[in-house]
N, C-alpha and C positions, 0 to 999 in steps of 0.2 A: 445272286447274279444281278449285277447292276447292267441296265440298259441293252442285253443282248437281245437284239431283235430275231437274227435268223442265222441260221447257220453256216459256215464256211467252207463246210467240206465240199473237196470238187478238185479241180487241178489248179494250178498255181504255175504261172512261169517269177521267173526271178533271175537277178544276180544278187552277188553278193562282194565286197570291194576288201580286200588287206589295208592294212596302214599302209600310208606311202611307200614305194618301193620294195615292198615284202614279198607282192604273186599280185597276179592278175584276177583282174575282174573274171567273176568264175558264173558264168550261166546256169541256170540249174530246173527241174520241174518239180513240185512238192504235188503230191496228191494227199489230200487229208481228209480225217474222219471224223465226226464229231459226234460226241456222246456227250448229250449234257454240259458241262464246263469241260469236260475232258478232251484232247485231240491225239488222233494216233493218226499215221500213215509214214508214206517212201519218200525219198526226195533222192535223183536222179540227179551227177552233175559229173564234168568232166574229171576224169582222175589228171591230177596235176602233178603230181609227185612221183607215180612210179611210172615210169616210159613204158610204150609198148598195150598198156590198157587204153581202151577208149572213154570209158566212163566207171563209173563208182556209183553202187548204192547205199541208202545212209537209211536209218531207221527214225523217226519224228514220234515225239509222247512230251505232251505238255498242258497248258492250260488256256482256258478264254474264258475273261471276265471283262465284260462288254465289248471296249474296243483294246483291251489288254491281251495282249497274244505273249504266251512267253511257253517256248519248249526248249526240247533240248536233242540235237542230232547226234544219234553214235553209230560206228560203223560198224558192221557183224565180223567177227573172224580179227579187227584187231590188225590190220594191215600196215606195217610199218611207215610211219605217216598220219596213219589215221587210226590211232590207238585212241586215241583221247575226245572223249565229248564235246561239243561247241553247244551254248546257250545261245540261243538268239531272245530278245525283249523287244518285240514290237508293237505298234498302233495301228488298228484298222480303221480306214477310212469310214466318214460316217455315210459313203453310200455299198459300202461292205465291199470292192472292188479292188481295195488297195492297201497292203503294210507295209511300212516303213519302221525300221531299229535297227537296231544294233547287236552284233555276236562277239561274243567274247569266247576263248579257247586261252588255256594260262597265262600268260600275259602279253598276249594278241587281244585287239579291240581292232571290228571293222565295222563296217554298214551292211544293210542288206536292202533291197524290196523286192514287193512280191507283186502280183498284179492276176484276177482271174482274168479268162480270155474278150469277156467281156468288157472290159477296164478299155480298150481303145474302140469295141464298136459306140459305146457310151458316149466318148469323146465326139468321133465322130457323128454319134447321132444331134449331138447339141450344137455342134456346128450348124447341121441341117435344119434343125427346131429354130434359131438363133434367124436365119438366110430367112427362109419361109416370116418367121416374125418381123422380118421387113422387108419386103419385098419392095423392089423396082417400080418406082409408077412411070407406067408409059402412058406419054399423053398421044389421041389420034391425031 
């Protein structure tokens, strides 16, 4: 295991993008588990396909090797639409907070990211760190 410092399991919001014109930008929350290089968990996302559901669950098993993210999502039950597994190959940020890749499903190719919930108080904390490291001189 090259450079894995800590582990990823936790929740996950995301979207995830079609080639141009294909579906829409699709929101989704992964919760994941990590064992050693190995990752299992749920990823929760709108069902787009069949009318009348409001969402879909997907089942996540894959690998991490440092900042190497690569699994694969399949659906239970085989749901006309979502019969077939998607690969996703992403990059985790080197402050562990953020993936960015790409999924492929048979010959679909989109984007994806992920972000834990922490990934915008972070932002905002460094804003704050950044303001405070130069503060306003007021002269009397």
């Amino acid at each position: 295991m090259t450079g894995q410092s800590s582990s990823i399991a936790g929740e996950w919001q995301g979207t995830f993008a079609y080639p141009e014109g294909t579906g829409p930008t699709t929101p989704f929350v992964a919760v994941i588990e990590q064992t050693g290089r190995g990752l299992s968990g749920t990823i929760i996302e709108p069902n787009t396909i069949t009318p009348g559901y409001r969402s879909i669950e997907a089942v996540l098993s894959g690998l991490r090797d440092g900042s190497l993210i690569d699994f694969t999502k399949t659906y239970p039950g085989g749901e006309w639409g979502y019969e077939n597994p998607v690969d996703y190959v992403g990059s985790l940020s080197s402050d562990g907070l953020q993936i960015l890749g790409t999924w492929s499903l048979l010959d679909l190719t989109g984007t994806f990211e992920m972000h834990r919930d922490g990934f915008l108080q972070d932002e905002q904390s460094e804003e704050l760190e950044q303001a405070s490291a130069n503060p306003l001189s007021v002269t009397p």
